[in-house]
C-alpha positions as CSV (number, residue, x, y, z in Angstrom):
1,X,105.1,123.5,107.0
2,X,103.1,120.5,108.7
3,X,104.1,116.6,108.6
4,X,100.8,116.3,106.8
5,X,102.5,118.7,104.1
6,X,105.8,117.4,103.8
7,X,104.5,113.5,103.7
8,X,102.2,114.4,100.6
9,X,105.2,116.6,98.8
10,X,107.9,113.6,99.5
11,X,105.5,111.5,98.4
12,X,105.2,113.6,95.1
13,X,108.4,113.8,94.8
14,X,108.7,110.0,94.9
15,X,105.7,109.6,92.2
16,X,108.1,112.0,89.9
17,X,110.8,109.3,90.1
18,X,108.7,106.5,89.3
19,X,106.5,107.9,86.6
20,X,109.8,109.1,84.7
21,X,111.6,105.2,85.2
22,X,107.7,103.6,83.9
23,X,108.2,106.1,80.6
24,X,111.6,105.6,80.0
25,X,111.1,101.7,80.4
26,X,113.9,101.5,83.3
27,X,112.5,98.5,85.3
28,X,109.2,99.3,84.1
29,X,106.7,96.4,85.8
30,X,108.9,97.1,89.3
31,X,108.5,101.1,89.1
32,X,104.8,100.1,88.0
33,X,104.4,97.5,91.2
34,X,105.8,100.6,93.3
35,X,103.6,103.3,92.1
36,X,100.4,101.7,92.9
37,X,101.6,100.4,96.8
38,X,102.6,103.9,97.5
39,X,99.6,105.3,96.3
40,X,97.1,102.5,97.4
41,X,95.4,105.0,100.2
42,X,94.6,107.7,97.2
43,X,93.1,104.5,95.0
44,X,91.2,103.5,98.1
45,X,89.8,106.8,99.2
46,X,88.7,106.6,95.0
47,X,87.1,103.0,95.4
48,X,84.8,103.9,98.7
49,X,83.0,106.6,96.6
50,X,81.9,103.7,94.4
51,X,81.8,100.0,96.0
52,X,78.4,100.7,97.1
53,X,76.9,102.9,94.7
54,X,74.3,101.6,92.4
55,X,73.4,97.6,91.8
56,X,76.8,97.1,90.4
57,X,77.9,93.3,90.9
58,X,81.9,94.6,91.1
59,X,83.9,93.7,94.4
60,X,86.3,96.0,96.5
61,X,88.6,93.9,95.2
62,X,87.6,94.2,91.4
63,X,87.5,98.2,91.9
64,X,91.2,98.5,93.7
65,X,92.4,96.3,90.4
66,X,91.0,98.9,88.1
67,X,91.7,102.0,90.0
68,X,95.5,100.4,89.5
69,X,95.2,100.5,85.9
70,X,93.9,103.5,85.8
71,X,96.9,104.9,88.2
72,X,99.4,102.9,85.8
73,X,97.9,104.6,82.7
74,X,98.4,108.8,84.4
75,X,101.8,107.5,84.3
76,X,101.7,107.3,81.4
77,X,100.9,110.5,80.2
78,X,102.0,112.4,82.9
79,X,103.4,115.6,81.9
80,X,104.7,117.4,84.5
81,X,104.6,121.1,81.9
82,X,100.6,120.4,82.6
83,X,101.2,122.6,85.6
84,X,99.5,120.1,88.0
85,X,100.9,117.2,90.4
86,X,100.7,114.0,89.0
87,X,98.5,112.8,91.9
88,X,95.8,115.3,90.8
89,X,96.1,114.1,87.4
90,X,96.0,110.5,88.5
91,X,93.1,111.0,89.9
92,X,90.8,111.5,86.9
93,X,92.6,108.5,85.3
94,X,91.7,106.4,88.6
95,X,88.3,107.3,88.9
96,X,87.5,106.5,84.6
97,X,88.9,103.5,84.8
98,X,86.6,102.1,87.5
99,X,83.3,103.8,85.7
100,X,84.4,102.3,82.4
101,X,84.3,99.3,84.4
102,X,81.0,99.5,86.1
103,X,79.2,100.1,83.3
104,X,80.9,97.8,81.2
105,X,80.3,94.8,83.6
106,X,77.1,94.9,84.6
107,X,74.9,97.4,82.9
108,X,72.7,96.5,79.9
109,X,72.9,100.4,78.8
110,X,76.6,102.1,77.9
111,X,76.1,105.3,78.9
112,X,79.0,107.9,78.8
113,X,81.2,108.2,82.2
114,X,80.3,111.9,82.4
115,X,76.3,110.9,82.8
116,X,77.5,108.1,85.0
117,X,78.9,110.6,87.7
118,X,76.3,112.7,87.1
119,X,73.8,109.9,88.6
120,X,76.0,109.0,90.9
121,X,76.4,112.5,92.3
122,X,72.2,112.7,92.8
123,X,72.7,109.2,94.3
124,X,75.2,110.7,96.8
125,X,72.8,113.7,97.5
126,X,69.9,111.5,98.0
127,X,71.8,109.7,100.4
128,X,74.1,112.3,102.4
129,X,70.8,114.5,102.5
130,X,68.2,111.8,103.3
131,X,66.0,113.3,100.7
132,X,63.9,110.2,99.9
133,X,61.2,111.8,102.3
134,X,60.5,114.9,99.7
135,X,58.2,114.6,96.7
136,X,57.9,116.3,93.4
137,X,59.6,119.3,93.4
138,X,60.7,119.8,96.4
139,X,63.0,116.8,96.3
140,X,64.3,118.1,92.4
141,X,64.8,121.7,93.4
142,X,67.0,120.2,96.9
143,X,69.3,118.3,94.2
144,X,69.4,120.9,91.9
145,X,71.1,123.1,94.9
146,X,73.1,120.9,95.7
147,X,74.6,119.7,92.2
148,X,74.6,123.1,90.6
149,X,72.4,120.8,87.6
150,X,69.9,122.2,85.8
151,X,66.2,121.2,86.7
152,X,66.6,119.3,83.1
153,X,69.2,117.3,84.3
154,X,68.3,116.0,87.6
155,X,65.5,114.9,86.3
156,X,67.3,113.1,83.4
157,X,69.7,111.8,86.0
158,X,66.6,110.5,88.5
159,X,64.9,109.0,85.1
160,X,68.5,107.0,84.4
161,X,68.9,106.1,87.6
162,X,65.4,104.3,87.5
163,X,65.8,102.5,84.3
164,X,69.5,101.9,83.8
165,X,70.7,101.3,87.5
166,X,67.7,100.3,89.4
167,X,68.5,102.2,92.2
168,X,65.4,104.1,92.8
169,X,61.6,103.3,93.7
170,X,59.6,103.3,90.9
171,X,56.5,104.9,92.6
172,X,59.4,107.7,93.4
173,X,57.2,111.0,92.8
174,X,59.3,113.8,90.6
175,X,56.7,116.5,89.4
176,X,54.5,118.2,91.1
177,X,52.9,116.9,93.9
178,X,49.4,117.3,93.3
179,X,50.5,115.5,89.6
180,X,49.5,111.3,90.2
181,X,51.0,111.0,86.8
182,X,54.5,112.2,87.4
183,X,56.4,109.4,89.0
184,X,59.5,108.0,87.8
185,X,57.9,104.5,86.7
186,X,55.8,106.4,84.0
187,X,58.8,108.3,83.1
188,X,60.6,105.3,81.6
189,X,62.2,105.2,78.2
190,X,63.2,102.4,75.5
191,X,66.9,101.2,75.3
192,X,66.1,102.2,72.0
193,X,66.4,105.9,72.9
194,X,68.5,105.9,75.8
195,X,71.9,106.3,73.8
196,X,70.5,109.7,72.0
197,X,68.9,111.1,75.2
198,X,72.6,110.2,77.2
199,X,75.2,110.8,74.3
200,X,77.2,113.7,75.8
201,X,80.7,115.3,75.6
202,X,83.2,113.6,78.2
203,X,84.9,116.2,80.2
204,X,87.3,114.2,82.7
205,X,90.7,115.3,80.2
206,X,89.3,118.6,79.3
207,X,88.4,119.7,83.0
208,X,92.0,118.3,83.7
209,X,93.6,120.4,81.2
210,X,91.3,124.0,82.1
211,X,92.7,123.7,85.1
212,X,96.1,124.2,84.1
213,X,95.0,128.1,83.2
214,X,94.5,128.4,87.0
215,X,97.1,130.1,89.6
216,X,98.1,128.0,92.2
217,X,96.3,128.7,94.8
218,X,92.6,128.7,92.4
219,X,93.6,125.0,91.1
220,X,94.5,123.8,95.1
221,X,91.3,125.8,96.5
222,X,89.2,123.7,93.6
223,X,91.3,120.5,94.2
224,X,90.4,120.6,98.3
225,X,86.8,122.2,97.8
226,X,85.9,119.3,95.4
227,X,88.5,116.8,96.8
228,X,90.2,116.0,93.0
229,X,93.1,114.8,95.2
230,X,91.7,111.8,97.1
231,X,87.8,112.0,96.7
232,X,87.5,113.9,100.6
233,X,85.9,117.8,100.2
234,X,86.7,120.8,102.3
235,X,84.9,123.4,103.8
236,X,85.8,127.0,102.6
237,X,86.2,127.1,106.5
238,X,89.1,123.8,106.5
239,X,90.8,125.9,103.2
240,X,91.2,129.0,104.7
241,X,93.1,127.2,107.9
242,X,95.1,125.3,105.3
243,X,95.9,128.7,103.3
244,X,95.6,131.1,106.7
245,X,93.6,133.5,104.7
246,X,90.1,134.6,105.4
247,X,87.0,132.8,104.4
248,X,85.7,135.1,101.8
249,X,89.1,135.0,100.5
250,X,88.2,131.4,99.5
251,X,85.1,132.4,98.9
252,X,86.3,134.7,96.0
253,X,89.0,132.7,94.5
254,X,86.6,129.4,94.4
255,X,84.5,131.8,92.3
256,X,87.0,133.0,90.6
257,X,88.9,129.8,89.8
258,X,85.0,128.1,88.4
259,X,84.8,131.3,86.0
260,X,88.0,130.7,84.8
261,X,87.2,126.7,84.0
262,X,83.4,127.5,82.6
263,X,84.9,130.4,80.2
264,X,87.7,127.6,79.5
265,X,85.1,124.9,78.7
266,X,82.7,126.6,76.8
């Protein structure tokens, strides 16, 4: 076992002490104070996914407050019987705290957390991919392959991204590219609408819960493949080092593991 490996399972096993003291009100605001210095790098790998995203007004400083919340309230309602460490749990707590607080602070529109990360998931394509060169379709089907989103839904994320966040040129091209009507400025909607069109069922405690039906090794290949631990995603390469099993082994039990959590959430 690596130092890597037995720093994050003391470190675990240190959590476990501190969640139990926070619920059984021993020294509660100390325990509390504790919890989030020892697990200020996981909040902080959490915060640099958002600081810049979007025209959000909130500071570093503003998002590290609220990931702490967030981290204070998985403590909470921790229960170890979910079959998952409490970091990996935290982690979805961390992460709906802050985009309850970006959209609270600074947008005009609520919209629900789970179309929130889904715009800022096409903002972090747009941007890791340098797509802003495509047009029409080619730049939808590029996100779509990316995302694993419907054609519907990019396009309802690129239309939300425009008229909620700001965050994209209006002149911004998104059917076909002989079509001079299809840009995202003529794509616009009323506030009036918006909540119908972006109404949609949150999934952050469900998705936590599915993935309790895993085995171990499904839920940590999905937890380093889509980095639910500190925000950082693995190759199916890095995993099979990490599990010293062969690529397509990974390969199979990613696949597995997602069949598992679609037939779970459906």
């Amino acid at each position: 076992m690596d130092k890597e490996t037995l720093d994050y399972q003391a470190l675990e096993n240190e959590n476990l002490k501190l969640v139990e003291r926070i619920q059984k009100n021993l020294d509660k605001k100390n325990a509390e104070a504790e919890l989030c210095e020892k697990n200020k790098g996981l909040i902080l790998q959490i915060v640099r996914n958002y600081v810049n995203l979007s025209n959000h007004t909130l500071s570093h400083e503003d998002l590290e407050s609220v990931g702490k919340i967030g981290l204070i309230k998985a403590s909470q309602s921790y229960d170890p019987s979910y079959g998952a460490k409490f970091s990996t749990y935290a982690v979805y707590w961390i992460r709906d705290s802050i985009v309850k607080e970006i959209y609270n602070a600074g947008f005009g529109i609520r919209l629900s957390n789970h179309q929130l990360e889904r715009i800022f998931k096409v903002q972090s394509i747009l941007r890791k991919r340098d797509l802003e060169h495509l047009l029409g379709d080619d730049m939808i089907h590029a996100i779509m392959e990316d995302s694993g989103f419907s054609e519907e839904e990019v396009r309802k994320c690129l239309r939300l991204n425009n008229v909620v966040l700001g965050a994209t040129s209006l002149n911004k091209k998104v059917g076909k590219e002989d079509d001079e009507t299809s840009e995202l400025g003529d794509m616009t909607i009323s506030p009036d609408n918006v909540e119908e069109i972006v109404m949609e069922h949150e999934l952050h405690q469900e998705l936590y819960q599915s993935l309790n039906t895993l085995s171990d090794d499904e839920r940590d290949t999905l937890v380093l493949r889509y980095g639910l631990y500190d925000g950082k995603q693995h190759t199916l390469k890095e995993i099979a080092a990490l599990s010293n099993v062969s690529i397509e082994a990974i390969r199979q039990r990613e696949q597995r593991a997602l069949r598992k959590l679609r037939k779970e959430l459906d």
